[in-house]
DRENDO-1510 file (C-alpha; in Angstrom, 1 decimal, always signed):
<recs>
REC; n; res; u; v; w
REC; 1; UNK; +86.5; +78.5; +74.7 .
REC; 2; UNK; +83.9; +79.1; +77.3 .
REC; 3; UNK; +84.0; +78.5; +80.9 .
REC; 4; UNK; +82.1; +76.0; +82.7 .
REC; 5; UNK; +79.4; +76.3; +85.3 .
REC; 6; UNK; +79.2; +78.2; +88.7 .
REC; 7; UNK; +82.4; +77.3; +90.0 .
REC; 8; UNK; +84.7; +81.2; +90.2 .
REC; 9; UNK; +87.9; +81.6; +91.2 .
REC; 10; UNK; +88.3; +82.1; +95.0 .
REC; 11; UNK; +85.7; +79.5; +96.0 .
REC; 12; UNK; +86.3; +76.5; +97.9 .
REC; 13; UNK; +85.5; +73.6; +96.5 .
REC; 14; UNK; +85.4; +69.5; +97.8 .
REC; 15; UNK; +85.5; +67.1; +94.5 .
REC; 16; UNK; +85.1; +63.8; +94.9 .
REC; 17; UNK; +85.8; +61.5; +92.1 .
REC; 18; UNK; +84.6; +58.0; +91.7 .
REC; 19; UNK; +86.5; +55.4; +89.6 .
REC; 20; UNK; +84.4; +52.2; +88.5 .
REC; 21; UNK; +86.1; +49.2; +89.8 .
REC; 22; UNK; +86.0; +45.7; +87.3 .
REC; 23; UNK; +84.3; +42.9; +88.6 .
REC; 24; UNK; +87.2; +40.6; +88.6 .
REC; 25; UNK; +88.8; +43.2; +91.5 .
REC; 26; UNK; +86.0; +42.8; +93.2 .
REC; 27; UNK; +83.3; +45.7; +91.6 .
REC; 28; UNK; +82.1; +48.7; +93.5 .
REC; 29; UNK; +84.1; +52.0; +93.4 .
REC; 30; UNK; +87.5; +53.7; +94.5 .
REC; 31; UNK; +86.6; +57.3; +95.6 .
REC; 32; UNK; +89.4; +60.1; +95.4 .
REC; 33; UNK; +89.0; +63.9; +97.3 .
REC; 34; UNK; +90.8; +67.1; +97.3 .
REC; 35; UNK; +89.7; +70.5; +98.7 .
REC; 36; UNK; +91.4; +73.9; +97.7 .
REC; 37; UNK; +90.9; +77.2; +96.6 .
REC; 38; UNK; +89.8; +77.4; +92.4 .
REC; 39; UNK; +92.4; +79.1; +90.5 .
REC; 40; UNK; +90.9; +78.4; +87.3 .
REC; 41; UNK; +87.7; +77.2; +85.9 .
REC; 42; UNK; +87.6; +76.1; +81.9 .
REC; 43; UNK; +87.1; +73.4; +78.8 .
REC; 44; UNK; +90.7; +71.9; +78.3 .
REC; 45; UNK; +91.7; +70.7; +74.7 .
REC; 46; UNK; +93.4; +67.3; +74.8 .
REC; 47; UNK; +95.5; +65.8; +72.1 .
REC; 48; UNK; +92.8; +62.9; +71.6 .
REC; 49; UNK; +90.3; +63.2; +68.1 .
REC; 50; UNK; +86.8; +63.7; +68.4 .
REC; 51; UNK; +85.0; +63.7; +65.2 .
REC; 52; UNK; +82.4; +66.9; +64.6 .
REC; 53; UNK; +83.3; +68.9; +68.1 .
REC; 54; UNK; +85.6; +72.2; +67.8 .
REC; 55; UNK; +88.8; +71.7; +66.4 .
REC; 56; UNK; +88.2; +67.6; +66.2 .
REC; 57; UNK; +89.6; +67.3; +69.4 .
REC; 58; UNK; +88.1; +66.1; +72.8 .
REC; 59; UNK; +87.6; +68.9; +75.3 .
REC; 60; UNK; +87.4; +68.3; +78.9 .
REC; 61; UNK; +85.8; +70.5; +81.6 .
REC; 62; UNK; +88.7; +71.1; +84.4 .
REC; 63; UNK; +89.2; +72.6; +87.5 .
REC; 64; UNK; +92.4; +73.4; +88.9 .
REC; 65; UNK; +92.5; +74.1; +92.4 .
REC; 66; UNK; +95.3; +74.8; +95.3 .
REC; 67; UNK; +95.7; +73.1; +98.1 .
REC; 68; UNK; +96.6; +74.2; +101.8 .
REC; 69; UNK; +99.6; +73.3; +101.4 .
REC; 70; UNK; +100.4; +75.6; +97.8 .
REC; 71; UNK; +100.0; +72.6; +96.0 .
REC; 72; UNK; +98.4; +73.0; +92.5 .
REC; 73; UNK; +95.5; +70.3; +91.9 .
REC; 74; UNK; +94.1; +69.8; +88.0 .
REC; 75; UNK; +90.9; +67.8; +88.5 .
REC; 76; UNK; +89.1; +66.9; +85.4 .
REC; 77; UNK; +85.3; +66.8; +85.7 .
REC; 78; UNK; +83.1; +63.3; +84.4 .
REC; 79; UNK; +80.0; +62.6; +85.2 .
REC; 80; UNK; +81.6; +60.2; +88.2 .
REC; 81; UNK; +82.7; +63.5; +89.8 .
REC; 82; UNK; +80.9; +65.5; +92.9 .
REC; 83; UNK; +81.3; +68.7; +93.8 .
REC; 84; UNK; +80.7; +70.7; +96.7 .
REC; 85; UNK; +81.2; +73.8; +97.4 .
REC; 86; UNK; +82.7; +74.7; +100.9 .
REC; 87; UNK; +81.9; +77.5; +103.4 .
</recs>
């Protein structure tokens, strides 16, 4: 399992994650953000098949960050996702 880009534990980070809306509720997007502190940084397996990637499975690049608050925050990463890193 590797790790995934620049993101170390320790950094702040800002993700924002955009979620395509369907045209019959009215297209555009609905935007979620959270800001913490990385804890971790990896590829996650999930229980879904993927034909001819490592193990046949689907493996998703995830952050998991804490809050300000203590809470713990798993984000996974698309290509609907920005992130920026803070201070």
């Amino acid at each position: 399992m590797t790790t995934i880009a620049p993101y170390s534990k320790g950094q702040q980070l800002k993700i924002t994650q955009q979620v395509p809306r369907l045209a019959r509720e009215g297209g555009g997007t609905i935007s979620a953000t959270v800001e913490g502190t990385v804890v971790a940084c990896e590829q996650r397996k999930t229980g879904s098949w993927y034909a001819h990637s490592k193990d046949h499975k689907l493996w998703l690049d995830s952050v998991t960050l804490k809050k300000a608050d203590g809470e713990l925050v798993v984000v996974n990463l698309d290509q609907h996702s920005h992130v920026e890193v803070v201070g």
